[in-house]
Structure formats: structure tokens, C-alpha cells
C-alpha positions in Angstrom: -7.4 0.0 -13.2 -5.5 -3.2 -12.6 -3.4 -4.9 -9.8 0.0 -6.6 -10.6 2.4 -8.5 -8.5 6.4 -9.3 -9.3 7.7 -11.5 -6.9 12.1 -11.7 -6.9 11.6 -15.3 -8.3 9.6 -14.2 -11.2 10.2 -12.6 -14.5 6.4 -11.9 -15.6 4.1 -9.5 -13.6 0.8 -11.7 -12.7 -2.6 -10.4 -11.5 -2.8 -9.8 -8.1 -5.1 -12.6 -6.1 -7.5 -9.5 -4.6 -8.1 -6.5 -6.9 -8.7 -3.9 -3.5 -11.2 -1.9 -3.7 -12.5 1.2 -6.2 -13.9 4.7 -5.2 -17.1 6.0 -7.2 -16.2 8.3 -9.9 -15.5 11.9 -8.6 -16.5 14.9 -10.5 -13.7 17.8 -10.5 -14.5 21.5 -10.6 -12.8 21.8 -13.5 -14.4 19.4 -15.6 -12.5 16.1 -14.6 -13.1 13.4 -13.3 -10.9 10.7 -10.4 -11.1 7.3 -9.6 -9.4 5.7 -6.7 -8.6 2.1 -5.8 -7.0 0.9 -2.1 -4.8 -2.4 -2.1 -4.4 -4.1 1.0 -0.9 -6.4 0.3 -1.0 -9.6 2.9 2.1 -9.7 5.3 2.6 -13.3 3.1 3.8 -11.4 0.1 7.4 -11.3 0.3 10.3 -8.7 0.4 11.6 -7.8 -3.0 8.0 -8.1 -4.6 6.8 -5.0 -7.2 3.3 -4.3 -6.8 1.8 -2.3 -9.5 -1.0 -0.2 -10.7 -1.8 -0.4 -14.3 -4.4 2.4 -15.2 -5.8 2.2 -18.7 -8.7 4.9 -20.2 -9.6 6.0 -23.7 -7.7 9.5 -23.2 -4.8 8.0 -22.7 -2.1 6.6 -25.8 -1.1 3.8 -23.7 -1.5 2.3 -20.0 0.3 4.7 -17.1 2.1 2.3 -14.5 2.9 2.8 -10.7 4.9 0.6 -8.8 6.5 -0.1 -5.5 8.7 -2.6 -3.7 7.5 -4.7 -0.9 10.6 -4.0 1.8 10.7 -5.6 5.5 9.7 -4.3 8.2 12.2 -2.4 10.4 12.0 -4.8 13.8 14.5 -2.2 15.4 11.5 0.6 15.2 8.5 -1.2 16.7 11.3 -2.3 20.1 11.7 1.3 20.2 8.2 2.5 19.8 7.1 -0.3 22.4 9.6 0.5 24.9 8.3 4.1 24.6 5.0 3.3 24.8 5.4 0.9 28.2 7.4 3.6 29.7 5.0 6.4 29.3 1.6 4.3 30.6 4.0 3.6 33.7 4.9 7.2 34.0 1.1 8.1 34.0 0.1 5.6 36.1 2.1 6.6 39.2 1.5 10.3 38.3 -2.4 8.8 38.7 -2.0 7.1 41.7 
């Protein structure tokens, strides 16, 4: 399992810096077994950027790839969710008082 990084500017994929972290193998009822791996992306990589998950094994005829896009953050959400979350503490604390 591999880690690759396509920033806008680029036009190669290139490993990414930190490889995340793997799982120990699972064993399935049914004879098979998983792997898992957990990326952490740095708020530094920017917008527009494909991260993807290469997977290679024996079994398979050629590698399986995953990717996503890096998109901003929606500022308009966290306002909301903060105004929310003032509001309610100073609800509770004069229901407290």
C-alpha cells in the first residue's frame, strides 16, 4: 500500500512525505484477509491536490487506485456551527443560574 500526492501545478503523482499508518493484517471468516492504512493530509497541502492510494498484492493483475481531491474548507459552516454553539452554552447557563 502506497501514498501518492498530485498537486494542480504538477503533472506526475510523487510519494507522499508521511506514509500514515498500517493496521495488522485481519483474518476474515471467510478465509480473507484486510489491511488498513490512515493518512493524516497537513492543512499545508493545497486545494486541487489528488491524494491517492495505490494497493498492490500478488492476487491482483495490476495495482487498484483510490483517489480524492483536497477541497477548502467551507468557512460559512464553522461561523454557523460557532454561533450555535455560543448560543446554546449561554442558554444553559442562565437556565443554570
Amino acid at each position: 500500500m502506497e501514498w501518492l500526492w498530485l498537486s494542480p501545478t504538477d503533472t506526475e503523482p510523487v510519494v507522499f512525505p508521511d506514509q500514515g499508518s498500517l493496521s495488522s493484517h485481519r483474518q476474515h471468516g471467510d478465509g480473507t484477509f484486510s489491511l488498513s492504512s490512515h493518512l493524516t493530509v497537513p492543512p499545508s497541502v493545497s486545494p486541487g491536490t489528488k491524494i491517492i492510494c495505490v494497493v498492490s498484492h500478488l492476487a491482483l493483475d495490476a495495482p487498484l487506485y483510490m483517489s480524492i481531491v483536497v477541497e477548502s474548507p467551507e468557512t460559512d459552516s464553522y461561523w454557523w456551527f460557532l454561533g450555535f454553539l455560543i448560543i446554546t452554552v449561554l442558554f444553559f447557563y442562565q437556565v443554570m443560574r
